[in-house]
C-alpha positions as CSV (number, residue, x, y, z in Angstrom):
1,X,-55.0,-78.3,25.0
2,X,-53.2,-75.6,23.0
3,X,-49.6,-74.5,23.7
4,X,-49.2,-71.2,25.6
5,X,-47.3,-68.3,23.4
6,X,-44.2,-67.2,25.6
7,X,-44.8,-64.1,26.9
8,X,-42.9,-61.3,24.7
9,X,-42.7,-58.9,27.9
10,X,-40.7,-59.4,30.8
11,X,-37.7,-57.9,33.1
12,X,-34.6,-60.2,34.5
13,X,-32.2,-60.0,36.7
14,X,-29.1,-62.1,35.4
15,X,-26.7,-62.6,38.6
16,X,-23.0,-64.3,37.5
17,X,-19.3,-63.8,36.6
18,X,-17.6,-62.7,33.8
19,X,-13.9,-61.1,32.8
20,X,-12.5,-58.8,31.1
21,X,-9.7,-57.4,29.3
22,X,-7.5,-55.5,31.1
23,X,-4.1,-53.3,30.6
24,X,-1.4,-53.8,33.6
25,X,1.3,-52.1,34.3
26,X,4.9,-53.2,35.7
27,X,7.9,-51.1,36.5
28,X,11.0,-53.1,36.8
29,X,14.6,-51.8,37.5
30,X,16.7,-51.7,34.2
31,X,20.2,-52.0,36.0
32,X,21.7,-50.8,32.8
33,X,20.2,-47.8,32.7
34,X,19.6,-47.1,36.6
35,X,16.5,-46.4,36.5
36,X,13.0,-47.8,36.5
37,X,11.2,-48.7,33.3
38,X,7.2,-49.5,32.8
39,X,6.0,-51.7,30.4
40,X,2.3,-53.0,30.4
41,X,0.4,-56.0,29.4
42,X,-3.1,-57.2,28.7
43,X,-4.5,-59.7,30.8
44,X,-8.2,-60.2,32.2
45,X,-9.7,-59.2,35.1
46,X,-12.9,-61.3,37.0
47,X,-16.0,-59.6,37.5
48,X,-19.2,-60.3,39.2
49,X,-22.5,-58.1,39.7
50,X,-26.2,-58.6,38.7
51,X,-27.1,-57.5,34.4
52,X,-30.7,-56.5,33.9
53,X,-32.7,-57.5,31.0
54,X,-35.3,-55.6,29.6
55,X,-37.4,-57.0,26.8
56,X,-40.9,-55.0,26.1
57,X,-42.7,-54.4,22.7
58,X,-40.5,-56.4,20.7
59,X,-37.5,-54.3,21.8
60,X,-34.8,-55.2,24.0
61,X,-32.1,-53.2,26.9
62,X,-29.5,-54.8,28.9
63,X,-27.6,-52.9,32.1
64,X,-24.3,-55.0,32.7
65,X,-22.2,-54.8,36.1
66,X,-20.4,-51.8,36.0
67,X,-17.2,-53.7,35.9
68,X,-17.9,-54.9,32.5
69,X,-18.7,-51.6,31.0
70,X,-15.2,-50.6,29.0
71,X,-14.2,-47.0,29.4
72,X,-14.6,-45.9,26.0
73,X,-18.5,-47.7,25.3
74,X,-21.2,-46.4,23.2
75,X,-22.8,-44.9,26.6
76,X,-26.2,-46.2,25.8
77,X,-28.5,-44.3,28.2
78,X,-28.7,-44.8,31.5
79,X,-25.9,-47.5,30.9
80,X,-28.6,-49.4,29.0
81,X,-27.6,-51.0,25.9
82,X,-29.9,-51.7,23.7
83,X,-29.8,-55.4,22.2
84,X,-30.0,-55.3,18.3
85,X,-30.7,-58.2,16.1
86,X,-33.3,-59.4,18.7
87,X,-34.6,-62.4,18.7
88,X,-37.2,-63.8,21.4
89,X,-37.9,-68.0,20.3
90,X,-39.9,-70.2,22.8
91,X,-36.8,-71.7,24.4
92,X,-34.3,-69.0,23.5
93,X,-33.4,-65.0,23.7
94,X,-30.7,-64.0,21.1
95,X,-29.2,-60.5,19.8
96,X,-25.8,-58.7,20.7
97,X,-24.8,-55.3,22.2
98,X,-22.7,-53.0,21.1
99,X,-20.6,-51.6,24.2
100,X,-18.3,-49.7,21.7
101,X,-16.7,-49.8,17.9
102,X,-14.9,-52.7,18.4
103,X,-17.0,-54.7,21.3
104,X,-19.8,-55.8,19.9
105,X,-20.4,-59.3,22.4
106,X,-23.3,-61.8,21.2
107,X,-26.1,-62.4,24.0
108,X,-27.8,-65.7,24.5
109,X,-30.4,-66.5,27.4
110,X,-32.0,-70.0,27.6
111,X,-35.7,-69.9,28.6
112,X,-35.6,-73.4,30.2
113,X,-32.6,-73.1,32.3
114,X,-32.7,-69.2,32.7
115,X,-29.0,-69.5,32.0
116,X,-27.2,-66.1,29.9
117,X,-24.0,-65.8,28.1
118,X,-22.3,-62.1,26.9
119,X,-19.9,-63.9,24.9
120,X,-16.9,-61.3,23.0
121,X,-14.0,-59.5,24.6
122,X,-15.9,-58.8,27.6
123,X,-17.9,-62.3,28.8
124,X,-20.6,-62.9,31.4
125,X,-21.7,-66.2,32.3
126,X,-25.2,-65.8,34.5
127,X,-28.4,-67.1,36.3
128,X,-31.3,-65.5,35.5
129,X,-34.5,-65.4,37.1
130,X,-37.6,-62.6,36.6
131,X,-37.8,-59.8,38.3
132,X,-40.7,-57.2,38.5
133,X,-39.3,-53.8,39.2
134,X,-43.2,-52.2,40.7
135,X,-42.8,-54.9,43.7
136,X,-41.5,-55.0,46.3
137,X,-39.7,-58.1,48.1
138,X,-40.7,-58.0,51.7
């Protein structure tokens, strides 16, 4: 009996929780001047949402949570992202996205334990399981 091919065509929906930088900003009273000053720092934030995958003719599209999309991004279309450097293995999905100049997060989605990781400034750690967008669920 021959090995099957993975199938090259297929949606996800990835659900999980990632973070992301984040500016903050404090105003504290200076009691030498009198008066208030600001000053901001960069932490992370936690997000969670749903990312759909979208790989079809050899070519590949992610939609992250909104959350995760920085305000300056490369806008993709649609807030689709394409994912370059794609690569679909038997047991592995592989490429990167690149949300703006400077963002450019590596993607990684097991086959076998449907488990995806966005891993750059932004991350996203997620369950993924197939979805078919012409059905309908009940």
């Amino acid at each position: 009996m021959q090995a099957q091919a993975p199938s090259a065509d297929f949606d996800l929906a990835c659900t999980g929780t990632g973070s992301k930088l984040e500016s903050q900003t404090s105003y504290d009273w200076d009691s030498k001047h009198h008066e208030y000053r600001d000053h901001s720092t960069l932490g992370t934030a936690q997000v969670g949402g749903t990312a759909q995958v979208e790989i079809h003719g050899g070519q590949g599209r992610v939609r992250l949570p909104a959350g995760l999309v920085p305000p300056l991004n490369s806008g993709g279309r649609d807030g689709w992202f394409p994912i370059q450097d794609l690569s679909v293995g038997a047991d592995r999905i592989q490429g990167s996205l690149r949300l703006n100049g400077l963002n450019k997060p590596g993607l990684t989605i097991d086959r076998r334990s449907g488990r995806m990781v966005l891993d750059g400034m932004e991350s996203f750690d997620a369950t993924c399981s197939p979805f078919n967008p012409g059905s309908t669920r009940f």
